[in-house]
C-alpha positions in Angstrom: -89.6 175.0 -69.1 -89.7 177.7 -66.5 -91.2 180.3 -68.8 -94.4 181.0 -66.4 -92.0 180.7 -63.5 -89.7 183.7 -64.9 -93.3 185.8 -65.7 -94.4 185.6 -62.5 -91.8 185.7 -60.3 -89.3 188.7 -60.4 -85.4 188.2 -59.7 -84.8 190.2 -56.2 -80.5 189.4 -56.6 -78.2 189.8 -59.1 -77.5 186.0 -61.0 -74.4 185.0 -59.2 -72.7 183.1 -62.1 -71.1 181.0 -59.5 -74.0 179.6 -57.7 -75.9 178.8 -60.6 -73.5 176.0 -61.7 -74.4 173.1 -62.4 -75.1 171.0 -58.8 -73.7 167.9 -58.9 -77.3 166.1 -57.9 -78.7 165.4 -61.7 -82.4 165.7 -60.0 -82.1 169.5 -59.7 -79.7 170.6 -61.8 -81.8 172.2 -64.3 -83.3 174.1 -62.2 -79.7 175.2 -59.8 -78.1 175.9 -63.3 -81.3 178.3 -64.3 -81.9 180.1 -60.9 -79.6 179.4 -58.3 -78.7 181.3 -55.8 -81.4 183.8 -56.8 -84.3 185.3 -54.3 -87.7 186.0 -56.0 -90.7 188.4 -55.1 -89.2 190.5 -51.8 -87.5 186.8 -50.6 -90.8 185.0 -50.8 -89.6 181.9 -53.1 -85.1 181.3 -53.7 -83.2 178.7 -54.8 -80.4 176.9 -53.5 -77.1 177.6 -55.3 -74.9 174.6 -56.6 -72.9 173.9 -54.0 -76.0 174.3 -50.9 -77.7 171.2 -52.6 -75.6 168.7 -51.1 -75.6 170.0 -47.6 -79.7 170.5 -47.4 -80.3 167.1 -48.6 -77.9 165.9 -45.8 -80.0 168.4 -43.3 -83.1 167.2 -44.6 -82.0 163.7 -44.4 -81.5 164.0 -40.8 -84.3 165.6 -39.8 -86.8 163.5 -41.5 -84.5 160.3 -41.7 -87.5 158.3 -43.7 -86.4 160.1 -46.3 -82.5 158.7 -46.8 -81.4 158.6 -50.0 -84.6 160.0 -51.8 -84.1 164.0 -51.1 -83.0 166.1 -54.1 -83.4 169.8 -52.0 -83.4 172.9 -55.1 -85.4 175.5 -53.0 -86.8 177.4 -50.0 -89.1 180.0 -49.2 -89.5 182.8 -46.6 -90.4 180.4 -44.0 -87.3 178.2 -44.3 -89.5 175.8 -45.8 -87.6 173.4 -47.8 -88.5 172.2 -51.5 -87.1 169.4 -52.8 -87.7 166.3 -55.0 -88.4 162.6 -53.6 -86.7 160.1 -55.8 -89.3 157.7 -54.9 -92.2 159.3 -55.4 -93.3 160.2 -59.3 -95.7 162.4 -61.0 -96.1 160.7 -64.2 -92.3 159.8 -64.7 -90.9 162.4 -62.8 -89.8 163.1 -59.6 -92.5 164.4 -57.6 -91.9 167.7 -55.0 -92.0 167.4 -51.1 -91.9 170.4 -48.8 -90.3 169.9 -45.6 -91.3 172.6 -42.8 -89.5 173.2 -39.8 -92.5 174.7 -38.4 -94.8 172.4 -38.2 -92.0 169.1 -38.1 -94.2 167.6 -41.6 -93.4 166.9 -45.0 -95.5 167.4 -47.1 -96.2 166.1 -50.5 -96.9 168.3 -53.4 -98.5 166.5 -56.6 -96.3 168.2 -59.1 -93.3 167.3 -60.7 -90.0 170.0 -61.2 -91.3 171.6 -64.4 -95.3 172.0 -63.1 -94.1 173.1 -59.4 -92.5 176.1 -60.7 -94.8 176.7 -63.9 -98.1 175.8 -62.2 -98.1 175.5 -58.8 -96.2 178.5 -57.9 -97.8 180.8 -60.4 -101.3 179.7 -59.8 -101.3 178.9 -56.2 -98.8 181.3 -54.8 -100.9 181.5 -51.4 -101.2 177.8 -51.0 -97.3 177.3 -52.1 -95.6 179.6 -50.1 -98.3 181.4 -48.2 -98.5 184.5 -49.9 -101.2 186.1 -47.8 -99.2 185.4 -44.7 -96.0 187.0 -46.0 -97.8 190.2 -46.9 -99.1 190.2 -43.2 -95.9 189.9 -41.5 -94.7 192.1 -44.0 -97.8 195.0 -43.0 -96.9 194.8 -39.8 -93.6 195.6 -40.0 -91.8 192.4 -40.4 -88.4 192.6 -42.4 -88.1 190.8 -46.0 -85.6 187.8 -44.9 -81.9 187.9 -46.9 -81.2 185.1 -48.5 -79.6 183.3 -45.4 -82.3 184.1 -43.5 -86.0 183.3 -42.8 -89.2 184.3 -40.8 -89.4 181.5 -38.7 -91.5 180.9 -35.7 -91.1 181.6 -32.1 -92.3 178.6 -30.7 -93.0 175.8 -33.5 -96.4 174.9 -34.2 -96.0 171.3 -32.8 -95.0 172.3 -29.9 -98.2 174.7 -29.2 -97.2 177.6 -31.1 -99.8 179.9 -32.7 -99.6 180.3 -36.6 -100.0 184.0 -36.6 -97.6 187.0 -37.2 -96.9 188.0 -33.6 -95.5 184.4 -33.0 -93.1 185.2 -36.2 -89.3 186.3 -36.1 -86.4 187.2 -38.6 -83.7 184.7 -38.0 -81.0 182.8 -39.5 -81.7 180.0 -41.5 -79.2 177.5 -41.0 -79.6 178.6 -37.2 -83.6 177.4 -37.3 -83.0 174.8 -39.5 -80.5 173.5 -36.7 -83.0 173.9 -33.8 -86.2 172.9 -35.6 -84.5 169.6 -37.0 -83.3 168.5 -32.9 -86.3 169.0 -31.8 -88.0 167.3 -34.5 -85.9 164.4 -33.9 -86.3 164.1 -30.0 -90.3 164.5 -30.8 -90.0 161.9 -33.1 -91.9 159.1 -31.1 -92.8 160.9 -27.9 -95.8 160.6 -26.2 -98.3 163.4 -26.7 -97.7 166.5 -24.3 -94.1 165.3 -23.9 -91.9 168.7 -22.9 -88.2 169.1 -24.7 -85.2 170.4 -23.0 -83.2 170.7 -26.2 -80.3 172.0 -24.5 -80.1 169.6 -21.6 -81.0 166.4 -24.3 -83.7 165.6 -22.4 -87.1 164.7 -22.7 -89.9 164.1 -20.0 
């Protein structure tokens, strides 16, 4: 397992013995004990280290609370977008992957199971996965690679009328956009179309 994966995708970090304990959540702990805590191709693809599982599938959880008690988070990629496993959904008898983006407010779900995400998808469909093409455009125009903590995320989300293109892209903090996208997820959550969000004030009108 994971041999394509470790082919294809080049170790940007020094393996922090630490993070790559074992996690706790049995769902992703193959993978956590394997990578974690390690970024990959220039911060395009990282996984979460053993003891950031917990606290994303919380995050998740409460952002997209349809999904309590199914979330199994291992991973994220230069746009803060969140990999992780749905403990109801299976590809053949395993769990299959869901991506949660903070862009867009979706989760989407990905027909592959742990081993063919990483071995497959990722090394096959790099662009479609983690939108390749996209990173090397934000990275030609002068765009920094994210740290670890951090992501490109976008200025003004797409559900919200934001543009999907580079100049409507910024470096920033992960837990920070994480934080912002996931309120204004939730206050979307049911609005009528063209609603407007004061996040700050709580509002909505």
């Amino acid at each position: 397992m994971f041999e394509q994966f470790e082919a294809s995708f080049r170790s940007d970090t020094p393996m922090n013995e630490k993070a790559r304990t074992s996690s706790d959540d049995r769902y992703v702990s193959e993978v956590v004990q394997r990578f974690g805590g390690q970024s990959f191709n220039g911060g395009l693809y990282r996984v979460l280290g053993a003891s950031d599982v917990r606290t994303w599938n919380h995050a998740m959880e409460a952002a997209f609370p349809e999904f309590k008690g199914r979330v199994h988070c291992f991973a994220f990629d230069w746009l803060g977008r969140v990999f992780a496993l749905d403990g109801q959904r299976l590809v053949g008898y395993e769990p299959a992957v869901v991506m949660f983006e903070p862009g867009s407010g979706q989760a989407l779900e990905i027909p592959c199971d742990l081993r063919s995400f990483h071995d497959e998808e990722l090394c096959n469909y790099a662009d479609a996965a983690l939108a390749d093409d996209f990173y090397k455009r934000w990275l030609q125009i002068g765009g920094g690679r994210p740290s670890f903590r951090q992501c490109v995320g976008y200025k003004r989300p797409l559900f919200l009328g934001g543009s999907d293109t580079v100049e409507n892209l910024e470096l920033i903090d992960l837990d920070v956009y994480w934080t912002i996208s996931a309120q204004l997820i939730s206050k979307l959550r049911g609005a009528a179309v063209g609603s407007k969000v004061n996040i700050f004030g709580g509002r909505m009108q």
